[in-house]
Structures are given as structure tokens and as C-alpha cells.
DSSP file (Angstrom, degrees, kcal/mol; ACC not computed):
  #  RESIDUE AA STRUCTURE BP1 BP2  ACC     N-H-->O    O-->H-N    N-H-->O    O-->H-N    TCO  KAPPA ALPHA  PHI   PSI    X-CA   Y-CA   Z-CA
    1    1 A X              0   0    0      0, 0.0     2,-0.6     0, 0.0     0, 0.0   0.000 360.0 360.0 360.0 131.5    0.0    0.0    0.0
    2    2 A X        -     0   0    0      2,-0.0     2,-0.1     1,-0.0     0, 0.0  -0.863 360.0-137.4 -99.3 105.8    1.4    3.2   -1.0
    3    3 A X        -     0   0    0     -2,-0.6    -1,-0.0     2,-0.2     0, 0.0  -0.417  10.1-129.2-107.2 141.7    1.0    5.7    1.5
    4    4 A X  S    S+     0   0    0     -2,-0.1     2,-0.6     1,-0.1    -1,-0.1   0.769  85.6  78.2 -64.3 -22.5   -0.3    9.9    0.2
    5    5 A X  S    S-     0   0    0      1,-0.1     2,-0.4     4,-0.1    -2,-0.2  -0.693  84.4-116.0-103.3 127.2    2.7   11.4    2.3
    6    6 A X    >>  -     0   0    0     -2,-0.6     4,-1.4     1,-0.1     3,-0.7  -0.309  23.2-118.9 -59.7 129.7    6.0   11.7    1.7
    7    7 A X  H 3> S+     0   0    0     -2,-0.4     4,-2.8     1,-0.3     5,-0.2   0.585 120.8  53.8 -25.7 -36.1    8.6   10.1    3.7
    8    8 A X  H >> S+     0   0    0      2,-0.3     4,-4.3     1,-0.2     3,-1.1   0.997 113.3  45.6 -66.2 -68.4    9.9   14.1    4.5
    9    9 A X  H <> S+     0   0    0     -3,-0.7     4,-1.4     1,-0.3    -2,-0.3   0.783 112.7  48.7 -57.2 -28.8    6.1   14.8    5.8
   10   10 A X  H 3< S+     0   0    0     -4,-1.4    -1,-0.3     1,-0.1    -2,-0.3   0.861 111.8  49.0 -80.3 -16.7    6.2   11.6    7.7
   11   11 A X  H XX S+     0   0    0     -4,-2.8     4,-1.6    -3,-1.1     3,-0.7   0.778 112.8  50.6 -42.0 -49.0    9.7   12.7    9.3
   12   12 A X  H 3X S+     0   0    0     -4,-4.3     4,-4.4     1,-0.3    -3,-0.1   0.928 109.8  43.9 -69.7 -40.1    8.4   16.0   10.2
   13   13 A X  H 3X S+     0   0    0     -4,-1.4     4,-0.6    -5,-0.4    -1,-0.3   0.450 103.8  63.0-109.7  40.5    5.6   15.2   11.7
   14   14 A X  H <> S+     0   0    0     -3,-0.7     4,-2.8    -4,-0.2     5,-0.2   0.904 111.6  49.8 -36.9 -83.4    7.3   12.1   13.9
   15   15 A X  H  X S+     0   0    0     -4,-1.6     4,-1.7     2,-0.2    -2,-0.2   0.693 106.0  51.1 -46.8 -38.8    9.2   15.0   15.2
   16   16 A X  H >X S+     0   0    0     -4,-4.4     3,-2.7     2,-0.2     4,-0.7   0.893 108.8  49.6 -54.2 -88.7    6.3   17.2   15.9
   17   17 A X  H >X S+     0   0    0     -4,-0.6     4,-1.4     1,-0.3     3,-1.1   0.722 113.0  47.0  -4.2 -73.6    4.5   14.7   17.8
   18   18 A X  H 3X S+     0   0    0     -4,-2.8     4,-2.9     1,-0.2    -1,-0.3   0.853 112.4  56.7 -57.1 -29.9    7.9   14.0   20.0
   19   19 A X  H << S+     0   0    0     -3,-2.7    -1,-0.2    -4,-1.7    -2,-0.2   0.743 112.3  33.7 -58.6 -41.0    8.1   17.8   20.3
   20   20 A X  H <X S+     0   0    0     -3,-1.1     4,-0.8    -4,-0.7    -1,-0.2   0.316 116.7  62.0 -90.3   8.1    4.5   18.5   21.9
   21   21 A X  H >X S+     0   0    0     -4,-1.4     3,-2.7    -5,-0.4     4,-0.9   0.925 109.7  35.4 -77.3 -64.9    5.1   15.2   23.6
   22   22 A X  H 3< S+     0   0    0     -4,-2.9    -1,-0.2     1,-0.3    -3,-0.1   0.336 120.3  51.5 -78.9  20.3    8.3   16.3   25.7
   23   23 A X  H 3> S+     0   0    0      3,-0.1     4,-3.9     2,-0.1    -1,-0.3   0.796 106.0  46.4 -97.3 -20.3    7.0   19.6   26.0
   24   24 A X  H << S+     0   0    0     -3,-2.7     4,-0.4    -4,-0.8    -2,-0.2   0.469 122.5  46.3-103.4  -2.4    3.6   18.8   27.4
   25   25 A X  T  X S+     0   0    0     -4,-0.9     4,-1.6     2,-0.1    -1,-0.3   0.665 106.0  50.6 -99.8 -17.7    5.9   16.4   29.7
   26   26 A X  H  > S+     0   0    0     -5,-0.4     4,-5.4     2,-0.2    -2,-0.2   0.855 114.8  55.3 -76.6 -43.8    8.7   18.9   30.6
   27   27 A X  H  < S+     0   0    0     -4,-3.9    -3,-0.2     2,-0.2    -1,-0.1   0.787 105.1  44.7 -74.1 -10.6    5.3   21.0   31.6
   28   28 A X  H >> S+     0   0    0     -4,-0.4     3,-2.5     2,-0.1     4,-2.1   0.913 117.2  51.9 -74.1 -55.0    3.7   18.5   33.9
   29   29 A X  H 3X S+     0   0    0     -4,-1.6     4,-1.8     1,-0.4    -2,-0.2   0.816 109.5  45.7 -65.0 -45.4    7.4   18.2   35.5
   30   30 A X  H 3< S+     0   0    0     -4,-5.4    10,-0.4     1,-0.2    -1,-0.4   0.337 103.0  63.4 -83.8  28.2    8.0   21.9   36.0
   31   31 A X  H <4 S+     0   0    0     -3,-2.5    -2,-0.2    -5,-0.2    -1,-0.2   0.632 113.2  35.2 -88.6 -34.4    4.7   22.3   37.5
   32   32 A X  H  < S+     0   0    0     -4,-2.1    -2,-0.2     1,-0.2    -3,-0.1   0.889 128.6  27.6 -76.8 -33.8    5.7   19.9   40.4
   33   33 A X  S  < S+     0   0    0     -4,-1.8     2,-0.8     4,-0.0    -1,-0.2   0.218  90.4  97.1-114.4  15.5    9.1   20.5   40.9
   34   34 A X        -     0   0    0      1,-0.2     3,-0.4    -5,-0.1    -4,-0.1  -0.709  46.7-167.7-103.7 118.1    9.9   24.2   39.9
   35   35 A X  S    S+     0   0    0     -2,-0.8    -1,-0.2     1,-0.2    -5,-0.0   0.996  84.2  45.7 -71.6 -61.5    9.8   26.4   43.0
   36   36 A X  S    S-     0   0    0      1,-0.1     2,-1.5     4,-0.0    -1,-0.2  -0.089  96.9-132.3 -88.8  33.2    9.9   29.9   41.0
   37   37 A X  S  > S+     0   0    0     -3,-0.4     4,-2.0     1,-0.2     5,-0.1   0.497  80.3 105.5  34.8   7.0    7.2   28.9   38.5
   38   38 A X  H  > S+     0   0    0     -2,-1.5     4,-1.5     2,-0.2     5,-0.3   0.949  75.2  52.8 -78.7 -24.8    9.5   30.3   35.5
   39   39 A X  H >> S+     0   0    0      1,-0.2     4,-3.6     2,-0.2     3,-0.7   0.981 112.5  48.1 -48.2 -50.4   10.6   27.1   34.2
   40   40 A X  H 3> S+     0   0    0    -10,-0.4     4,-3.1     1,-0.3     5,-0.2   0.924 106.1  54.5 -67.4 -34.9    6.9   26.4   34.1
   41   41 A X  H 3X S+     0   0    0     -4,-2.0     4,-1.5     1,-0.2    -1,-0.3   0.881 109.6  51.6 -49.4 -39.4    5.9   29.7   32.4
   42   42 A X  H XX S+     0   0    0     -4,-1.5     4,-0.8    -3,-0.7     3,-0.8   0.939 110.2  44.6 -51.0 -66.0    8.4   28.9   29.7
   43   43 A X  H 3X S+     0   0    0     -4,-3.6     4,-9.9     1,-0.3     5,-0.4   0.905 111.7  57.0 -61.8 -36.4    7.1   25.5   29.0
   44   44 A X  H 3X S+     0   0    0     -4,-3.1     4,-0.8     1,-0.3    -1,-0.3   0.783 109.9  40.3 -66.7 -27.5    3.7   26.8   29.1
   45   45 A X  H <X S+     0   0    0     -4,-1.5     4,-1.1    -3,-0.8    -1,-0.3   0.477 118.0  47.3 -99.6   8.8    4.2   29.4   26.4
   46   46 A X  H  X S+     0   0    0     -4,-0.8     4,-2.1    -5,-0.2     5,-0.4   0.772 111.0  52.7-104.7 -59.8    6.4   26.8   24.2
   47   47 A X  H  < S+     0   0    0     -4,-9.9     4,-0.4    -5,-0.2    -3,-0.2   0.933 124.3  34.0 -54.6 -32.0    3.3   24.0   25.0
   48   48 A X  H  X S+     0   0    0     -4,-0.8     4,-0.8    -5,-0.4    -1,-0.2   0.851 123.4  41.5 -62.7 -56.9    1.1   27.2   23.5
   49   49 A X  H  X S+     0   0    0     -4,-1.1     4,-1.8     2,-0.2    -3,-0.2   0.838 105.3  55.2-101.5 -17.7    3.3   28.7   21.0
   50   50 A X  H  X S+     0   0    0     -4,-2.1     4,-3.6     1,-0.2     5,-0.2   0.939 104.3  51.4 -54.7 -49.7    4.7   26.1   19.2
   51   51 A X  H  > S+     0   0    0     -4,-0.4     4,-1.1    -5,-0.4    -1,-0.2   0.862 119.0  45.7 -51.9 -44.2    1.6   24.3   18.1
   52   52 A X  H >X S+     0   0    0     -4,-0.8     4,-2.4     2,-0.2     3,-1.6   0.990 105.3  53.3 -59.3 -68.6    0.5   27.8   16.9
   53   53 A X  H 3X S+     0   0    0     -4,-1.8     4,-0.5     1,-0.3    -1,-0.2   0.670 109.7  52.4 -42.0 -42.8    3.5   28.8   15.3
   54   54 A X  H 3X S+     0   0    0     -4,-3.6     4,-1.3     2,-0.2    -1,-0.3   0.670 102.7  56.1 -94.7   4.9    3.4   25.4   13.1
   55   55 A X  H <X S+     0   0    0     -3,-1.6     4,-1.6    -4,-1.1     3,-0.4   0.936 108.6  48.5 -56.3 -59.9   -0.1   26.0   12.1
   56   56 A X  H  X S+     0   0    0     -4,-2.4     4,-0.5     1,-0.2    -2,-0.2   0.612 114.5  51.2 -53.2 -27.7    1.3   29.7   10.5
   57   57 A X  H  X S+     0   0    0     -4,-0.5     4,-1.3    -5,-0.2    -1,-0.2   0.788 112.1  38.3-117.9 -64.9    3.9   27.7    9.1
   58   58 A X  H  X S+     0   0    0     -4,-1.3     4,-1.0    -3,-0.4    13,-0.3   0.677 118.2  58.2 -81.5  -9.0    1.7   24.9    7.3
   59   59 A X  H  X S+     0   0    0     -4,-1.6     4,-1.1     2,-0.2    -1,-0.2   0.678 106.4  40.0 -54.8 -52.4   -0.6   27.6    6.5
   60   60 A X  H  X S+     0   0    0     -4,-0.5     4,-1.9     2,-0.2    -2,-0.2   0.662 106.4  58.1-105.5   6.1    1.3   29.6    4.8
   61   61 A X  H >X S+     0   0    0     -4,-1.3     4,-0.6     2,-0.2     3,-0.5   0.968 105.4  60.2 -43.3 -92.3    3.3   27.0    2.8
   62   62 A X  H 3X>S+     0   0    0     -4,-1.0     4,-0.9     2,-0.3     5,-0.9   0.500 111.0  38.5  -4.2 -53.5   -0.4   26.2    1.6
   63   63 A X  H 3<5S+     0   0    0     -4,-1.1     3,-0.5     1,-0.2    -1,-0.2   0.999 115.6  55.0 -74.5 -73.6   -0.8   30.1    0.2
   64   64 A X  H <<5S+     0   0    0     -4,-1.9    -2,-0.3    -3,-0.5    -1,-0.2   0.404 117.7  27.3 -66.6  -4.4    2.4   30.0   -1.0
   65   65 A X  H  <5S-     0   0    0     -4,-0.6    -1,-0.3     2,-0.2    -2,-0.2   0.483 101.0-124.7-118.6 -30.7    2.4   26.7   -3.3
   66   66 A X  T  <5 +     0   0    0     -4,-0.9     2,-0.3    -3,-0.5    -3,-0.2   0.761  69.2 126.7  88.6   4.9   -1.4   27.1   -3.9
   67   67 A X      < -     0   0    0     -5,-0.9    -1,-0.3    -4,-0.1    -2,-0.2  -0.834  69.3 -95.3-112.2 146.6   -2.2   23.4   -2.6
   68   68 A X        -     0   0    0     -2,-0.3     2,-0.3    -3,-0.1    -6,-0.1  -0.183  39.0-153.8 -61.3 148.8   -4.8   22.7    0.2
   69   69 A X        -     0   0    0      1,-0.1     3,-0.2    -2,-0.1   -10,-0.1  -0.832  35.3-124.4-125.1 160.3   -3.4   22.4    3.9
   70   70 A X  S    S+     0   0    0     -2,-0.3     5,-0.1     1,-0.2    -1,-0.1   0.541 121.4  60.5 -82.9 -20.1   -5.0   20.5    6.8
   71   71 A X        +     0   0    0    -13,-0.3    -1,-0.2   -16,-0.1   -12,-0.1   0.435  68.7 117.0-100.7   7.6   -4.5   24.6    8.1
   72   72 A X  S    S-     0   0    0     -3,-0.2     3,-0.3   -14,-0.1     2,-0.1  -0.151  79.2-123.3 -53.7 152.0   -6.8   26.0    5.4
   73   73 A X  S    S-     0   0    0      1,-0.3     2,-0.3     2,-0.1     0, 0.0  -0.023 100.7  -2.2 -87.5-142.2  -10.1   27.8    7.8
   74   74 A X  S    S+     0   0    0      1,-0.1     3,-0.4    -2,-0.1    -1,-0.3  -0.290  74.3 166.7 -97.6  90.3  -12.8   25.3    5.6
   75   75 A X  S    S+     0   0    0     -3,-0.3     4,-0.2    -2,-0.3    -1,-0.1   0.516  74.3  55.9 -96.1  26.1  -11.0   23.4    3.2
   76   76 A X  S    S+     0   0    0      1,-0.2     4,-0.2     2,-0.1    -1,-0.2   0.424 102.4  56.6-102.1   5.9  -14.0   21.0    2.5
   77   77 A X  S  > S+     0   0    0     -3,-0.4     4,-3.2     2,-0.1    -1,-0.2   0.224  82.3  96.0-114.0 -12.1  -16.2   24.0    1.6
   78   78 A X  T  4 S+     0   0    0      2,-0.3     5,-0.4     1,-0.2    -2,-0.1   0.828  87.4  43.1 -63.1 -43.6  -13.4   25.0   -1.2
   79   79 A X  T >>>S+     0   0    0     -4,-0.2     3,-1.7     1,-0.1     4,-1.6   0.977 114.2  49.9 -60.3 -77.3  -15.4   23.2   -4.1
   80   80 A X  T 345S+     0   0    0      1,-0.3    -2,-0.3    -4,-0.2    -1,-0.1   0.506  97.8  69.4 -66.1  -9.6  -18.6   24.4   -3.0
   81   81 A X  T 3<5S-     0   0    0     -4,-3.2    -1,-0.3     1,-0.1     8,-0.1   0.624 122.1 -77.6 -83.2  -0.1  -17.8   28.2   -2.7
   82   82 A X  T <45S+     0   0    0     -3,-1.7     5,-0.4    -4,-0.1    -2,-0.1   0.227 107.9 100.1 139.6  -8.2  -17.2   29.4   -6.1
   83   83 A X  T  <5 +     0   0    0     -4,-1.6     2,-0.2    -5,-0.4    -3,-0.1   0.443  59.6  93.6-102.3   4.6  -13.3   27.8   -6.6
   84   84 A X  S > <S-     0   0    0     -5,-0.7     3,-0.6     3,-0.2    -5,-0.0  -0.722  96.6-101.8 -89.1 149.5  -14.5   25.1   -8.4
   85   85 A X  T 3  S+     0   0    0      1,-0.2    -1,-0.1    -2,-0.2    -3,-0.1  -0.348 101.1  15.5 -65.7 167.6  -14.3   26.0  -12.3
   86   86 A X  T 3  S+     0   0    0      1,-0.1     2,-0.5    -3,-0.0    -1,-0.2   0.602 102.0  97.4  57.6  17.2  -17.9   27.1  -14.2
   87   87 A X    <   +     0   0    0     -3,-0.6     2,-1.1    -5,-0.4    -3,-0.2  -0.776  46.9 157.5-123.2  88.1  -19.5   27.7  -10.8
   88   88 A X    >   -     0   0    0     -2,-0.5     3,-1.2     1,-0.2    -6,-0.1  -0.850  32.8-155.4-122.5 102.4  -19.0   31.6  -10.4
   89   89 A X  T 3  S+     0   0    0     -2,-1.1    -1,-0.2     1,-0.2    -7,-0.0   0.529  80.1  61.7 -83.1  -9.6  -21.4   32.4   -8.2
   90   90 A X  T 3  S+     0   0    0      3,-0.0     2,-0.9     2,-0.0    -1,-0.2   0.635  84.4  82.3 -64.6 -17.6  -21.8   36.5   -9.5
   91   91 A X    <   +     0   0    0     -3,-1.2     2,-0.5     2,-0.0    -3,-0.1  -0.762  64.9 170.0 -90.2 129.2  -22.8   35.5  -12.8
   92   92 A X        -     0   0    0     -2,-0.9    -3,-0.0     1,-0.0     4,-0.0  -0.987  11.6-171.8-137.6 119.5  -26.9   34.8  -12.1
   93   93 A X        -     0   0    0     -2,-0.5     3,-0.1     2,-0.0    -2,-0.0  -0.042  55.6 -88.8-109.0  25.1  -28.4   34.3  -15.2
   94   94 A X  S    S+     0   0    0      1,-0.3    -2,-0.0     0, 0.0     0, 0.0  -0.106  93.6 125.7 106.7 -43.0  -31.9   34.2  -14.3
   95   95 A X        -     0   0    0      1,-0.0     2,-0.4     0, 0.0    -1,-0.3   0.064  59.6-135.7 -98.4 160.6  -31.5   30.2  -13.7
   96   96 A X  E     -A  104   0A   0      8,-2.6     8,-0.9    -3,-0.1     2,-0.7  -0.995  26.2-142.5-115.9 133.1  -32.4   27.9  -10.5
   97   97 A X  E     +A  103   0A   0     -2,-0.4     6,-0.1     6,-0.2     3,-0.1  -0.820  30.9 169.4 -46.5  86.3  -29.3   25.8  -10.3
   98   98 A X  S    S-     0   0    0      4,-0.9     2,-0.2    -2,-0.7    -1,-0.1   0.762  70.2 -15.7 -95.9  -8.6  -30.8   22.4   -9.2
   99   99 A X  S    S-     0   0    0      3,-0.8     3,-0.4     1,-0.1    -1,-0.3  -0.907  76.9 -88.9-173.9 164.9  -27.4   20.5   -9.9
  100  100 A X  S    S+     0   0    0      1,-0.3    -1,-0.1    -2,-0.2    -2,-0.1   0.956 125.3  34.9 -47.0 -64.7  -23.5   21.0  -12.0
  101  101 A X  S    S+     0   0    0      1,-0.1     2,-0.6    -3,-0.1    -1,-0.3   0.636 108.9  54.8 -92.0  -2.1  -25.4   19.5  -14.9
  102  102 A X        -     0   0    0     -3,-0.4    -4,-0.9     2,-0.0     2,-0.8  -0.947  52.0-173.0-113.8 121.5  -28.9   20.4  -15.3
  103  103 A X  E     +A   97   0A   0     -2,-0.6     2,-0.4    -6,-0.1    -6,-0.2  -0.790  10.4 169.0-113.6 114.5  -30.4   23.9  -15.5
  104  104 A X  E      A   96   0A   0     -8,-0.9    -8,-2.6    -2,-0.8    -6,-0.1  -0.942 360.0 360.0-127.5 167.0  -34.2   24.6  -15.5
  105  105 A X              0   0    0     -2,-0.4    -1,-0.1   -10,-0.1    -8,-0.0   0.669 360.0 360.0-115.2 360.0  -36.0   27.6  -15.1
């Protein structure tokens, strides 16, 4: 079986995984054992901003290449809004659309 992602994109996101793993474990661990609660502020805005940071990231790849991202706001709506060819939702030509290929009026 031949799997849709490439070996890179399954590399990457190994390493993500292990990345929010050992932070969201570093952040249980300074919450018990840190005495001046910065370690844990740290961990807490890296358990926060990192996950953010690679969203902006796969997001804008996605804009820049012009291919759908899992970080697209609706990309299952992406057909139906207009982006599909021949569906140009300004031109109304009088017609009730009841489906792609059949027009009555």
C-alpha cells in the first residue's frame, strides 16, 4: 500500500509529535518541581506557541504553493464556494441551479 505522504512529511511530523510530547511532559514536570514557577511559564508558552507557530507555518506554505493544507479555515467547503471552475457564483443568469449539470428555469 502506498501511503499519500511523503517520507519528509512523515519525518516532520514524527518530530512534531515527540516535540509536543516532551514539552507537554517537561510542563507537567515543572509544575511539580519548579519552585519559582519560571521554568513552568516557559514550558507553558512553548506547549502554546509552538503548536501555533506550526499551524502559521503549514498555512502559509499552503498560500504560498497554492495546494490545500490540513491549516486551510474550511478546506472542504473550497469546491462548493465558487473555486471550483464554471461555478461563479456573480454570474446569475436568471436560472435555478438544481445541480452542475442540469439547469431549469
Amino acid at each position: 500500500m502506498e501511503s499519500r505522504y511523503s517520507k519528509k512529511q512523515r519525518i516532520a511530523a514524527i518530530i512534531g509529535l515527540a516535540l509536543t510530547f516532551a514539552l507537554l511532559i517537561g510542563l507537567v514536570l515543572s509544575a511539580l518541581f519548579d519552585q519559582g514557577g519560571r521554568l513552568f511559564q516557559a514550558f507553558l508558552f512553548a506547549s502554546i506557541g509552538v503548536p501555533i507557530l506550526c499551524w502559521i507555518y503549514i498555512w502559509l506554505y499552503g498560500r504560498m504553493t497554492g495546494k490545500k493544507t490540513i491549516a486551510d479555515f474550511k478546506p472542504e467547503d473550497a469546491d462548493q464556494t465558487g473555486d471550483a471552475p464554471g461555478n461563479d457564483p456573480s454570474s446569475d443568469d436568471g436560472l435555478i441551479t438544481i445541480s452542475k449539470k442540469h439547469k431549469h428555469q
